[in-house]
C-alpha positions in Angstrom: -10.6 -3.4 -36.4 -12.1 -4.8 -33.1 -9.6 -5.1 -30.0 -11.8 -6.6 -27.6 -15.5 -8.5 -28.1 -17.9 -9.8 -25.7 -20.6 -12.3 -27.3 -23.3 -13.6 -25.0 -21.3 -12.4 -21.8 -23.1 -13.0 -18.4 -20.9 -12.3 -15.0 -21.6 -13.7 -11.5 -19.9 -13.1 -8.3 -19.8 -16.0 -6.1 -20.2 -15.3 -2.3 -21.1 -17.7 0.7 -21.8 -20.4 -1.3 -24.3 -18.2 -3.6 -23.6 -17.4 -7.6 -25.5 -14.2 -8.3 -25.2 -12.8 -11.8 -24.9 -9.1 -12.2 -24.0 -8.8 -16.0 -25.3 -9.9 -18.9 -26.1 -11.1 -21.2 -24.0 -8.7 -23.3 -22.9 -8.4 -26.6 -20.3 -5.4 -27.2 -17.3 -4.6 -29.9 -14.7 -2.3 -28.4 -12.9 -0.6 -31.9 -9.2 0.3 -32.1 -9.0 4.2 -31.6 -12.6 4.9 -30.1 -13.3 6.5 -27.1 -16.3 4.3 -25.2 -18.3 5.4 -22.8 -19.7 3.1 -20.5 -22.7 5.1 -18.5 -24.9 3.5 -15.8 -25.6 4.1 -12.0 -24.1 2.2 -9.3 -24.9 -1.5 -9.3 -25.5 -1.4 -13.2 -22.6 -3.8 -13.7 -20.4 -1.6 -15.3 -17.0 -2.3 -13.0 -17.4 -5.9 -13.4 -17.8 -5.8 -17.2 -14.3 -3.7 -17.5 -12.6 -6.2 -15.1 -13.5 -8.8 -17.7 -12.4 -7.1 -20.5 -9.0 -6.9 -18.5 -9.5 -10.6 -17.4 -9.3 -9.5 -14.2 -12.9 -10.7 -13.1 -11.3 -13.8 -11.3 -9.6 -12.2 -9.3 -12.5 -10.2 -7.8 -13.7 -13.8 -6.8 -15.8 -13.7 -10.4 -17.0 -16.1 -13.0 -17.7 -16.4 -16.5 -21.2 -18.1 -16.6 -21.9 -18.2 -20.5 -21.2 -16.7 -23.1 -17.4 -15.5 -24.2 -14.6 -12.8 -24.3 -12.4 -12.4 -27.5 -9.2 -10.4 -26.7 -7.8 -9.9 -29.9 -4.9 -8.1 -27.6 -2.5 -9.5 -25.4 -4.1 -8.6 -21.8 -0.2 -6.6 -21.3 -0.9 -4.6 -24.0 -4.1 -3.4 -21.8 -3.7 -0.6 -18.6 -6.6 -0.2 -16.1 -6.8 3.4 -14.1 -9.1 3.1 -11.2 -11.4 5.2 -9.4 -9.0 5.7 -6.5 -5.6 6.7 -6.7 -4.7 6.3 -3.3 -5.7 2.9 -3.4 -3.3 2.1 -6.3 -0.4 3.5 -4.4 2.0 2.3 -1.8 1.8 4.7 0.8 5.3 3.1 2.3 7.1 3.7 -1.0 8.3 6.9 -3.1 6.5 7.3 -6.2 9.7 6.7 -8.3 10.2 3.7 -6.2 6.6 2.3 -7.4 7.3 3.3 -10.7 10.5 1.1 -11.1 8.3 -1.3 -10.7 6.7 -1.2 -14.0 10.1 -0.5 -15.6 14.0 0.1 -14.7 13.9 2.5 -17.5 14.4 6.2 -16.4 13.9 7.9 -19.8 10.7 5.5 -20.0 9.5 7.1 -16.7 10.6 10.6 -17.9 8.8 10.4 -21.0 5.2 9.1 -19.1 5.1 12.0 -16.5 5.9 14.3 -19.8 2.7 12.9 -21.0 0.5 13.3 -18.0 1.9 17.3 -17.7 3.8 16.2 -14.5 7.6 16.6 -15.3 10.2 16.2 -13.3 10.1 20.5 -12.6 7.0 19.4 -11.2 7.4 16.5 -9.4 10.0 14.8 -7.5 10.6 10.8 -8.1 11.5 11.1 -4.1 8.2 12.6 -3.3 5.3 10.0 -1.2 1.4 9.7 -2.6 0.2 11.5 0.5 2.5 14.8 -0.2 0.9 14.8 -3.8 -2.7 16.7 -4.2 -5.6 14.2 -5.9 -4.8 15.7 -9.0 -1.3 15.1 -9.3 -2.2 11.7 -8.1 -4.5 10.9 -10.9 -1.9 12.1 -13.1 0.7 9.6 -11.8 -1.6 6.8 -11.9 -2.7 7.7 -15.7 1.5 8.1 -15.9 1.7 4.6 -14.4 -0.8 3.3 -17.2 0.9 4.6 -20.2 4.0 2.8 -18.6 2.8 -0.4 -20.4 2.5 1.3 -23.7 -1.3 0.2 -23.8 -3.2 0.1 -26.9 -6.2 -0.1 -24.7 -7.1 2.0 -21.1 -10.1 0.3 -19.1 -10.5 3.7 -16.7 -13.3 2.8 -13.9 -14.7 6.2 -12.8 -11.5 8.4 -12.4 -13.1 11.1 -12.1 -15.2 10.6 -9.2 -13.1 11.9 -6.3 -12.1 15.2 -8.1 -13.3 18.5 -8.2 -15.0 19.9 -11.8 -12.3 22.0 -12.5 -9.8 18.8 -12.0 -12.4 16.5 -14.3 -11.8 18.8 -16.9 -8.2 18.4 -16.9 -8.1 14.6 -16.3 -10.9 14.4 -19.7 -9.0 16.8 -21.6 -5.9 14.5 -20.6 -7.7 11.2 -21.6 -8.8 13.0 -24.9 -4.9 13.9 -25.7 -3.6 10.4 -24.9 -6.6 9.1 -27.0 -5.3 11.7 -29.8 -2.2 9.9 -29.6 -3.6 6.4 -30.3 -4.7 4.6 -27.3 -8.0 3.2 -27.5 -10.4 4.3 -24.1 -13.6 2.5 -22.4 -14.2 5.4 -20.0 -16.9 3.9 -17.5 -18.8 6.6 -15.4 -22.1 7.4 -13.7 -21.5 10.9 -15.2 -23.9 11.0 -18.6 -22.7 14.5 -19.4 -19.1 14.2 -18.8 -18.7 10.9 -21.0 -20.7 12.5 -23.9 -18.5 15.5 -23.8 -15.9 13.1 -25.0 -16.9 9.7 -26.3 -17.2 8.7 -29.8 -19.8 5.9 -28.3 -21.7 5.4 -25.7 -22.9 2.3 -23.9 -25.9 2.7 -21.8 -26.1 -0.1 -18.6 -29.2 -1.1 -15.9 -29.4 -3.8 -14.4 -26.3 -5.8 -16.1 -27.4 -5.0 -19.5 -26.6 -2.9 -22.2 -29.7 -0.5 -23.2 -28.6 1.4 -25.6 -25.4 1.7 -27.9 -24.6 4.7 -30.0 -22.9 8.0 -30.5 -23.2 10.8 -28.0 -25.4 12.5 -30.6 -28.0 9.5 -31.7 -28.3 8.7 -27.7 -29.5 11.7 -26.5 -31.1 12.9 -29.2 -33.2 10.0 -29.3 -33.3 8.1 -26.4 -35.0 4.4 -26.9 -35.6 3.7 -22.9 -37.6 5.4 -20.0 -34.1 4.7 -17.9 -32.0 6.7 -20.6 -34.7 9.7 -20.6 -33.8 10.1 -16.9 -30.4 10.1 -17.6 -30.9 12.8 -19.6 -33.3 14.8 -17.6 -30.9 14.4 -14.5 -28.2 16.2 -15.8 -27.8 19.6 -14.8 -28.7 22.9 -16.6 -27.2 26.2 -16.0 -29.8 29.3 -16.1 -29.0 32.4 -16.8 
C-alpha cells in the first residue's frame, strides 16, 4: 500500500521577487513499512522534497509549481526529526515542559522515552536541552516524534552532527522503531550509512531523482556517472 505519492512534482522557492525551482520533476511512491533512503549532496533538493511530503514546503516560503502530492495519510499521522536537535528545542523550557506540549499524558511520555532507550533512570523530565549530550538529544527529539504515533518519520539528516559511534546507535534506533511499524524516508548525504539500512534507495542531483532501487541493485549496478562517484567516495578500510 502506498502512504504518500508525488506525480510530476516540481518545487520552487520564491525569494526577492524571483521563483527558482530546485526539485523536480519527480515521480516517487513512498510504501507503508519501507525504510527509504533519500541520498544526494547538498543542494540536490532533498530537504525540500521531505518538507513537501510533510506539506510543510509553504512554510519555508515554497511553492508547488506542477505536478501533485497524494497523502493517502492525514499530515498528523506524519513526525519529522531534523538535522539539529538543538534547533527543535526550547532552550528556556525543561524538556518535560516541551514534551507536555505534544501531550498531557505522562504514561504517553513514559512509554516514548522507553522507546528511544532514555527512561526516566536516565533522564530527568526537569532536566534543560543544554545539560543533555547530542545523543541524548537526538534521542528526545526521535521520543518527541513517536509522541504523535506516526505511521510515517520524514528524518532530514539526523545524523549529521554525531559522532560514528552515536550514528550507529541513532540507525540501529530508526531500524527498531521501523521493526515496530513505522514507515521511514531517511534523507542523507551519507551513501553508506543509508544502504546499511534502507530497503530503497532514491538517488538525487540536481532536483531529480537518478536512480530508484534497493541498496543491492544500486550499487551493484549503478546507471549514472554521479552514482559511480557516490560509490567510489565512500571510504574503505585497509588492513
Amino acid at each position: 500500500m502506498s502512504l504518500l505519492e508525488m506525480k510530476a512534482l516540481e518545487l520552487a522557492y520564491r525569494q526577492r521577487g524571483t521563483t527558482e525551482k530546485v526539485v523536480g520533476p519527480v515521480d516517487l511512491e513512498i510504501q507503508t513499512g519501507e525504510f527509504l533512503g533519500i541520498i544526494g549532496e547538498s543542494g540536490a533538493g532533498k530537504s525540500t522534497l521531505g518538507y513537501e511530503m510533510l506539506d510543510l514546503l509553504r512554510f519555508k516560503n515554497g511553492v508547488l509549481l506542477a505536478g501533485e502530492t497524494i497523502r493517502r495519510i492525514p499530515v498528523a499521522e506524519m513526525s519529522y526529526i531534523p538535522q539539529d536537535p538543538l534547533a527543535a528545542l526550547d532552550p528556556l523550557f525543561s524538556i518535560g515542559s516541551q514534551m507536555r506540549e505534544l501531550t498531557s499524558n505522562r504514561a504517553a511520555i513514559e512509554e516514548a522515552l522507553k522507546r528511544v532507550h532514555l527512561p526516566l533512570e536516565k533522564i530527568s523530565l526537569k532536566s534543560y536541552p543544554h545539560e543533555l549530550s547530542g545523543g541524548m538529544r537526538q534521542r528526545l527529539v526521535i521520543a518527541m516524534a513517536l509522541l504523535r504515533r506516526p505511521q510515517l518519520i520524514v528524518a532530514d539528516e539526523p545524523t549529521s552532527s554525531l559522532d560514528v559511534t552515536l550514528q550507529a546507535d541513532v540507525m540501529n534506533l530508526f531500524w527498531e522503531i521501523h521493526g515496530q511499524g513505522v514507515t521511514f524516508v531517511f534523507i542523507t548525504h551519507d551513501l553508506a550509512l543509508a544502504a546499511g539500512r534502507a530497503t530503497r534507495l532514491a538517488v538525487m542531483q540536481h532536483g531529480r531523482i537518478l536512480e530508484l532501487g534497493s541498496p543491492a541493485e544500486v550499487l551493484r549496478n549503478p546507471k549514472t556517472d554521479y552514482t559511480r562517484m557516490l560509490i567510489n567516495s565512500v571510504p574503505v578500510m585497509k588492513r
